[in-house]
C-alpha positions as CSV (number, residue, x, y, z in Angstrom):
1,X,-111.3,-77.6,3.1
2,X,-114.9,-76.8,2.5
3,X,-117.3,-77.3,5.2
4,X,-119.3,-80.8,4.6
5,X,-122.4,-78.9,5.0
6,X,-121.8,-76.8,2.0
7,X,-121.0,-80.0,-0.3
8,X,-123.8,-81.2,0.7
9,X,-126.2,-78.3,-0.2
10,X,-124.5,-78.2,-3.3
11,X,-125.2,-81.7,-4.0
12,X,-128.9,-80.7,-2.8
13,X,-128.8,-78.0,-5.3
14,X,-127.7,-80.7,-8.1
15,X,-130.9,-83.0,-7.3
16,X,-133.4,-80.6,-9.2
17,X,-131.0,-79.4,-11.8
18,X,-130.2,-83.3,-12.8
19,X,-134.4,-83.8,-13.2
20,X,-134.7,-81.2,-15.1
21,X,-131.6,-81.5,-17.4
22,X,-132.3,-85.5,-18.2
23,X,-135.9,-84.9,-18.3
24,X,-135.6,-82.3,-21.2
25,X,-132.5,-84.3,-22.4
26,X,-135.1,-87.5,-22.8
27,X,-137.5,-85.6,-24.3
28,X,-135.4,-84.6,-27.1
29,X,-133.8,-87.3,-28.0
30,X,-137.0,-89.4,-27.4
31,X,-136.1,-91.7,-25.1
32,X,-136.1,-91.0,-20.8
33,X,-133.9,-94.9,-20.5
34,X,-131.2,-93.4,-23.9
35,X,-130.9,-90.0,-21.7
36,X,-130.5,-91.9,-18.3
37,X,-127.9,-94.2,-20.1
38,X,-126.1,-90.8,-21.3
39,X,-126.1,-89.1,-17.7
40,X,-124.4,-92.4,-16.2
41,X,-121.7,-92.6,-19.5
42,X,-120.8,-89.4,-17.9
43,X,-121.3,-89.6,-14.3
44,X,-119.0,-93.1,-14.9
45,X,-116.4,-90.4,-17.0
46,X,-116.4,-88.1,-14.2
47,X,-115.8,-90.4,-11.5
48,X,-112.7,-91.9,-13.1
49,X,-111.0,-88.9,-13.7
50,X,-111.8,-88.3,-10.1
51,X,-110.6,-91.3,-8.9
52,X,-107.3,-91.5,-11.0
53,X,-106.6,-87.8,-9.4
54,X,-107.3,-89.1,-5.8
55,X,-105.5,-92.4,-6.2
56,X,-107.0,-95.3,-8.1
57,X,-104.9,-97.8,-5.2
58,X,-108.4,-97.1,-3.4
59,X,-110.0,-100.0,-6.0
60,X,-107.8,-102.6,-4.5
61,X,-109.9,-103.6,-1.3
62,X,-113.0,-103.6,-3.3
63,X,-113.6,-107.4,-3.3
64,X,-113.6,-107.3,0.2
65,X,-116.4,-105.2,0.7
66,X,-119.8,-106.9,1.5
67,X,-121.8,-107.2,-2.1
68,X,-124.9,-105.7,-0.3
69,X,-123.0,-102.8,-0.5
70,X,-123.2,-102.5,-4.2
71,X,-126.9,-102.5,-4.1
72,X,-126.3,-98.8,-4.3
73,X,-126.1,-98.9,-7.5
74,X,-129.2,-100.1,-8.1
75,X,-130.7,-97.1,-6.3
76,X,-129.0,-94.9,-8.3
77,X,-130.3,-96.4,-11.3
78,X,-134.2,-96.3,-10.2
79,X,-133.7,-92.8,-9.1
80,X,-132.5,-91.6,-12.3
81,X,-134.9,-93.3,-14.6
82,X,-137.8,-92.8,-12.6
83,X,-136.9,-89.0,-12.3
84,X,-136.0,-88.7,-16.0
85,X,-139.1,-90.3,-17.0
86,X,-141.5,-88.7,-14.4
87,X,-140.4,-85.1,-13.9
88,X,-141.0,-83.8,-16.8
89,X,-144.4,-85.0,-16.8
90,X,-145.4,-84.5,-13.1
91,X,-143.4,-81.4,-12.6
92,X,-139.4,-81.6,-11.3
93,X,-141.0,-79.7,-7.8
94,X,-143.3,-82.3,-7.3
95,X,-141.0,-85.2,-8.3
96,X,-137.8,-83.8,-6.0
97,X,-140.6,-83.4,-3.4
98,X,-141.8,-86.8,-2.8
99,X,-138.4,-87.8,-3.5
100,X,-137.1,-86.0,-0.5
101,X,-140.3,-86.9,1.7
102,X,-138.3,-90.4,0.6
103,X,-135.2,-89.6,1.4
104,X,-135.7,-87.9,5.2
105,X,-138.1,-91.5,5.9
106,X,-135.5,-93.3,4.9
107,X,-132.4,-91.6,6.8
108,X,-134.2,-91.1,9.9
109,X,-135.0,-94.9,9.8
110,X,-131.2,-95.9,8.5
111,X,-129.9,-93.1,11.7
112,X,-132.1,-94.6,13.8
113,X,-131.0,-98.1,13.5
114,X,-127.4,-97.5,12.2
115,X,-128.1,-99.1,9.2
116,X,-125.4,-100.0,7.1
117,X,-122.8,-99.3,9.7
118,X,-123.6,-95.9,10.5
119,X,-124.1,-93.8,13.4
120,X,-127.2,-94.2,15.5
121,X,-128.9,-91.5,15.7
122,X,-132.6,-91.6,17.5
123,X,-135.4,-91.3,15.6
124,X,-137.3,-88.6,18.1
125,X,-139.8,-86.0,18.1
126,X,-138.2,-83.1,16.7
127,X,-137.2,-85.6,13.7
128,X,-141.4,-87.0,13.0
129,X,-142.6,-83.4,13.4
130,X,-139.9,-82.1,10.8
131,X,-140.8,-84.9,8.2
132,X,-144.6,-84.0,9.1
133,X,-144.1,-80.7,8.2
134,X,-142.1,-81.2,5.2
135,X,-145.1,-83.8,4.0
136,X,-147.9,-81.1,5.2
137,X,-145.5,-78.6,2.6
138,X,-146.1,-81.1,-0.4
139,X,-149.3,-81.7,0.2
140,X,-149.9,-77.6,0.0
141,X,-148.2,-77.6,-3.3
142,X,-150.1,-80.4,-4.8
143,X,-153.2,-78.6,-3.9
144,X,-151.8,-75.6,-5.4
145,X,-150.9,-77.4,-9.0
């Protein structure tokens, strides 16, 4: 099994790509929302295929699940549209920048209150000085554009 850390980076790895890919796709075809639409069409493809190989029986406790839940799907959503529309304007750097500024607030806020059902993890000093850093970084390469 490969190491979760390694997915992960991958997926990482996939973040810029996917700005830069839908960007340029929107630009061609004219229309950021039509490109976003596209990327989900196949994203939605994907996902069945993967699911129907893992065991579609995994659907079945779905109206169970707490409909907050599903507000991940919204999320998704804005963060495709907003990076297909804005990247290729504002540069896919900067826009996977701020969006990761984003996204280490966010899960040192969800660790630190085990948001959602997840583990607490305290929000401490080694955790603000890494996300000062990574803001002071962004800052350096918006003075540099």
């Amino acid at each position: 099994m490969t190491h979760p850390a390694l997915i992960m980076l991958a997926a990482g790895f996939g973040i810029p790509v996917l700005a830069a890919l839908n960007g340029s796709l929107g630009r061609i075809i004219g229309s950021p929302a039509a490109a976003a639409l596209i990327l989900f069409c196949v994203a939605l493809a994907t996902t069945a295929v993967v699911l129907l190989v893992v065991g579609p029986g995994a659907l079945k406790d779905v109206t169970a699940a707490p409909k907050h839940l599903f507000a991940g799907g919204l999320f998704v959503a804005f963060y495709v549209l907003s990076v297909t529309y804005i990247a290729p304007s504002f540069g896919v750097g900067n826009a996977v920048f701020f969006v990761l500024i984003g996204q280490l607030i966010s899960s040192a806020l969800i660790d630190h209150f085990g948001l959602f059902g997840n583990r607490v993890t305290a929000f401490d000093l080694t955790r603000a000085t890494g996300i000062a850093v990574m803001a002071i970084g962004v800052w350096i390469t918006q003075r540099a554009a």
